[in-house]
C-alpha positions as CSV (number, residue, x, y, z in Angstrom):
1,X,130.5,63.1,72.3
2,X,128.0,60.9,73.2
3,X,127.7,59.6,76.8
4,X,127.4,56.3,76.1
5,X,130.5,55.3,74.3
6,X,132.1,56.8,77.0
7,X,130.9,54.9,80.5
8,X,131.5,51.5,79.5
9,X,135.5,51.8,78.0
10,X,136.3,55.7,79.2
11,X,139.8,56.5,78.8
12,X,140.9,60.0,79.7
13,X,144.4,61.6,78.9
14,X,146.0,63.8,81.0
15,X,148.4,66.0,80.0
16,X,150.5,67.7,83.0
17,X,151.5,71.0,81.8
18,X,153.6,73.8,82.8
19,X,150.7,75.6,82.3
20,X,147.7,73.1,83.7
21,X,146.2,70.1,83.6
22,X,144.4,69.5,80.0
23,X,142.5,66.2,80.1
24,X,141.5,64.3,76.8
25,X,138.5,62.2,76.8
26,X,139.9,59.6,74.0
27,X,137.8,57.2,71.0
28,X,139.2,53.7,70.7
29,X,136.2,53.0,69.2
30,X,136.4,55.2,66.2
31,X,140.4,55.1,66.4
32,X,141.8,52.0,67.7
33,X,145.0,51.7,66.5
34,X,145.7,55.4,66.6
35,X,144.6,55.4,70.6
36,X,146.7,52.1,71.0
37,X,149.4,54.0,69.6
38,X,149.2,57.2,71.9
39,X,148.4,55.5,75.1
40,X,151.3,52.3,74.7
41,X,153.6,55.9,74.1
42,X,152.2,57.7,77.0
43,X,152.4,54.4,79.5
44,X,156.2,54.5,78.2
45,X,156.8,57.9,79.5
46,X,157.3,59.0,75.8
47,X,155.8,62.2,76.1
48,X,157.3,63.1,79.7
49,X,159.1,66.4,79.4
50,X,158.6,67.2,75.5
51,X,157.9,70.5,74.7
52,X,155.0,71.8,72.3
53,X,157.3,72.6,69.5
54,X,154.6,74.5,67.1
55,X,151.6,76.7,68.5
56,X,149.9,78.6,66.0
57,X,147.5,81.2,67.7
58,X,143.7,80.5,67.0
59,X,144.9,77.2,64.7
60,X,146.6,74.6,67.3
61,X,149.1,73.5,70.0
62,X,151.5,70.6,68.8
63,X,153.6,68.4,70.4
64,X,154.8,64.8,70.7
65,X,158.4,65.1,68.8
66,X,161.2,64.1,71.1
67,X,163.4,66.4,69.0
68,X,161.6,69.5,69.9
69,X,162.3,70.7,65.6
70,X,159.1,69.2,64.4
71,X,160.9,66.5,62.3
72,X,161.3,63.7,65.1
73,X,159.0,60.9,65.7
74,X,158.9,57.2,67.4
75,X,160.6,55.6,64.3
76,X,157.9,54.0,63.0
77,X,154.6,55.2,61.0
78,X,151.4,53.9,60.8
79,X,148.1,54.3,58.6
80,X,145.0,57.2,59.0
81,X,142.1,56.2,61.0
82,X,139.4,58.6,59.5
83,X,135.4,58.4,61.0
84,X,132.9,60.2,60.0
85,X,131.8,61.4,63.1
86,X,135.0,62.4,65.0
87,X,136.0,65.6,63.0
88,X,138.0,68.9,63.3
89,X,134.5,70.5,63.9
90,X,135.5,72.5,67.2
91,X,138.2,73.2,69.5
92,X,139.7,70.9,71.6
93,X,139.7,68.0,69.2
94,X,142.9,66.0,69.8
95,X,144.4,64.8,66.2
96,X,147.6,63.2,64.5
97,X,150.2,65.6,63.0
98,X,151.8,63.6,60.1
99,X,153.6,64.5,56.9
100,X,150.8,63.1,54.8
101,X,148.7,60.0,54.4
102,X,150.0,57.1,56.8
103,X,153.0,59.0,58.3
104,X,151.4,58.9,62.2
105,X,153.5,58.7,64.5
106,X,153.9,60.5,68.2
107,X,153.6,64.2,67.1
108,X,149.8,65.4,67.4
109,X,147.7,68.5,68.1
110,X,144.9,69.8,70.2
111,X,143.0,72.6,68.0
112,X,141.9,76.2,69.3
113,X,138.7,76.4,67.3
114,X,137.3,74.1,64.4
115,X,139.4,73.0,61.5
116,X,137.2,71.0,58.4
117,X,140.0,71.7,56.2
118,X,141.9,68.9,58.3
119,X,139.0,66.7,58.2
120,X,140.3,63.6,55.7
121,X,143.9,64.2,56.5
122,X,144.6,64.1,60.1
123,X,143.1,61.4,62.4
124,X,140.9,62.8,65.5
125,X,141.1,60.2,68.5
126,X,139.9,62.5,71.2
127,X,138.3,65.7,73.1
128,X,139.6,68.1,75.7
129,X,136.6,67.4,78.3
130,X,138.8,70.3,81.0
131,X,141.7,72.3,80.3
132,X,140.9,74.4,77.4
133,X,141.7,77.3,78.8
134,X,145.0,75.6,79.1
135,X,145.4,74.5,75.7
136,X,144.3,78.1,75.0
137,X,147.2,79.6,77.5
138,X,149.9,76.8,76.0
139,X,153.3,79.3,74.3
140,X,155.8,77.7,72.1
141,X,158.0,75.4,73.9
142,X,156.4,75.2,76.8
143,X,156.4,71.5,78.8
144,X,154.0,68.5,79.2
145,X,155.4,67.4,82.2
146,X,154.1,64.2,82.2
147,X,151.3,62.4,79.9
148,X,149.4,59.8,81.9
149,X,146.2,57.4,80.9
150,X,143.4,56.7,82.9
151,X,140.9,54.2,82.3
152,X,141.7,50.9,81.4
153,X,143.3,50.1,78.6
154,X,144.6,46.8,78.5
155,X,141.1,45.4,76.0
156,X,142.3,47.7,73.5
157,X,146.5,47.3,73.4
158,X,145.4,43.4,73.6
159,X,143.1,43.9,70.4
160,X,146.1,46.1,68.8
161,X,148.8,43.9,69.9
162,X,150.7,42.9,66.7
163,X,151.2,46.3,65.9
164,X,152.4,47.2,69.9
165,X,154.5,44.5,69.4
166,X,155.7,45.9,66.4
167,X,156.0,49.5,68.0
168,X,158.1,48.4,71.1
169,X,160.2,46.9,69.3
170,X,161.6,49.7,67.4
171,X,161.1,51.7,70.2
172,X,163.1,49.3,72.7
173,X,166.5,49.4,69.5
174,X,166.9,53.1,70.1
C-alpha cells in the first residue's frame, strides 16, 4: 500500500468488535463503487450489531449479512471491481463475499493469510492497517458492534451517486 494514494483521500474503516478494534485502510481509487457501497452501508448503521456468521480458521472472517445464515444481503447486487494491484496476496485484505460474478452486496471478508485463488473472483477494496490480531481472535458469531468511516467521503458517494441513489432506495422500501 503505497503512501501516497493514501494521504490525499485516506479513508479508514473501523470495525468495533466484541473482540477489538480492527481498522481498514480502504481503495476508492481501485474500487470506487465497491467502497461507495460499503461506506453509504456503514454511514447507515447497516453493519451495527451483525455478527460474523462464517470464520474459517487460517482462511477468513465474514460478515455483513443481516440474517446472520450467510444467505442475506442489502437487496440489491452490484458488479466486480477487479485491479491488478489490490489482490488476496496476504492477510488482512478486506474483500466482497458474493455468490459469483456481480452478486456484491453487504457480506464481505477480512482474510487470515493470502488467498490468489480468490484473486479474479472477489473484489479487494481495503487493508487491516491495526487489528489483526483481532481479525485473528474473531469466533463464529461473534459482534461488530458498530462499523464507522473516517475520512471523508462525500467526493466519492458524490462520484457514485446514481448508484447510492439506486441503493437507498431499495434500502429505504424494506
Amino acid at each position: 500500500m503505497s503512501s501516497d494514494s493514501q494521504a490525499s483521500n485516506e479513508l479508514v474503516a473501523v470495525f468495533d468488535t466484541v473482540k477489538g478494534e480492527i481498522r481498514v485502510a480502504l481503495f476508492p481509487t481501485e474500487a470506487p463503487m465497491t467502497v461507495a457501497n460499503f461506506v453509504n452501508l456503514a454511514i447507515r448503521g447497516y453493519y451495527n450489531g451483525l455478527k460474523f456468521h462464517r470464520v474459517l480458521a487460517n482462511f477468513m472472517v465474514q460478515g455483513g449479512d443481516p440474517t446472520g445464515t450467510g444467505m442475506g444481503g442489502p437487496g440489491y447486487n452490484f458488479g466486480d471491481e477487479f485491479s491488478p494491484i489490490r489482490r488476496h496476496d496476504s492477510a488482512g485484505v478486506l474483500s466482497m463475499a458474493n455468490a459469483g460474478p456481480g452478486t456484491n452486496g453487504s457480506q464481505f471478508f477480512i482474510t487470515h493469510g493470502p488467498t490468489p485463488h480468490l484473486d479474479g473472483k472477489h473484489s479487494v477494496f481495503g487493508q487491516v492497517s491495526s487489528g489483526q490480531d483481532i481479525v485473528n481472535a474473531i469466533a463464529q458469531n461473534d459482534v461488530m458492534t458498530t462499523v464507522t468511516i473516517e475520512g471523508d467521503a462525500s467526493a466519492l458517494l458524490e462520484a457514485q451517486k446514481s448508484q447510492v441513489d439506486g441503493w437507498n432506495g431499495v434500502l429505504d422500501s424494506q
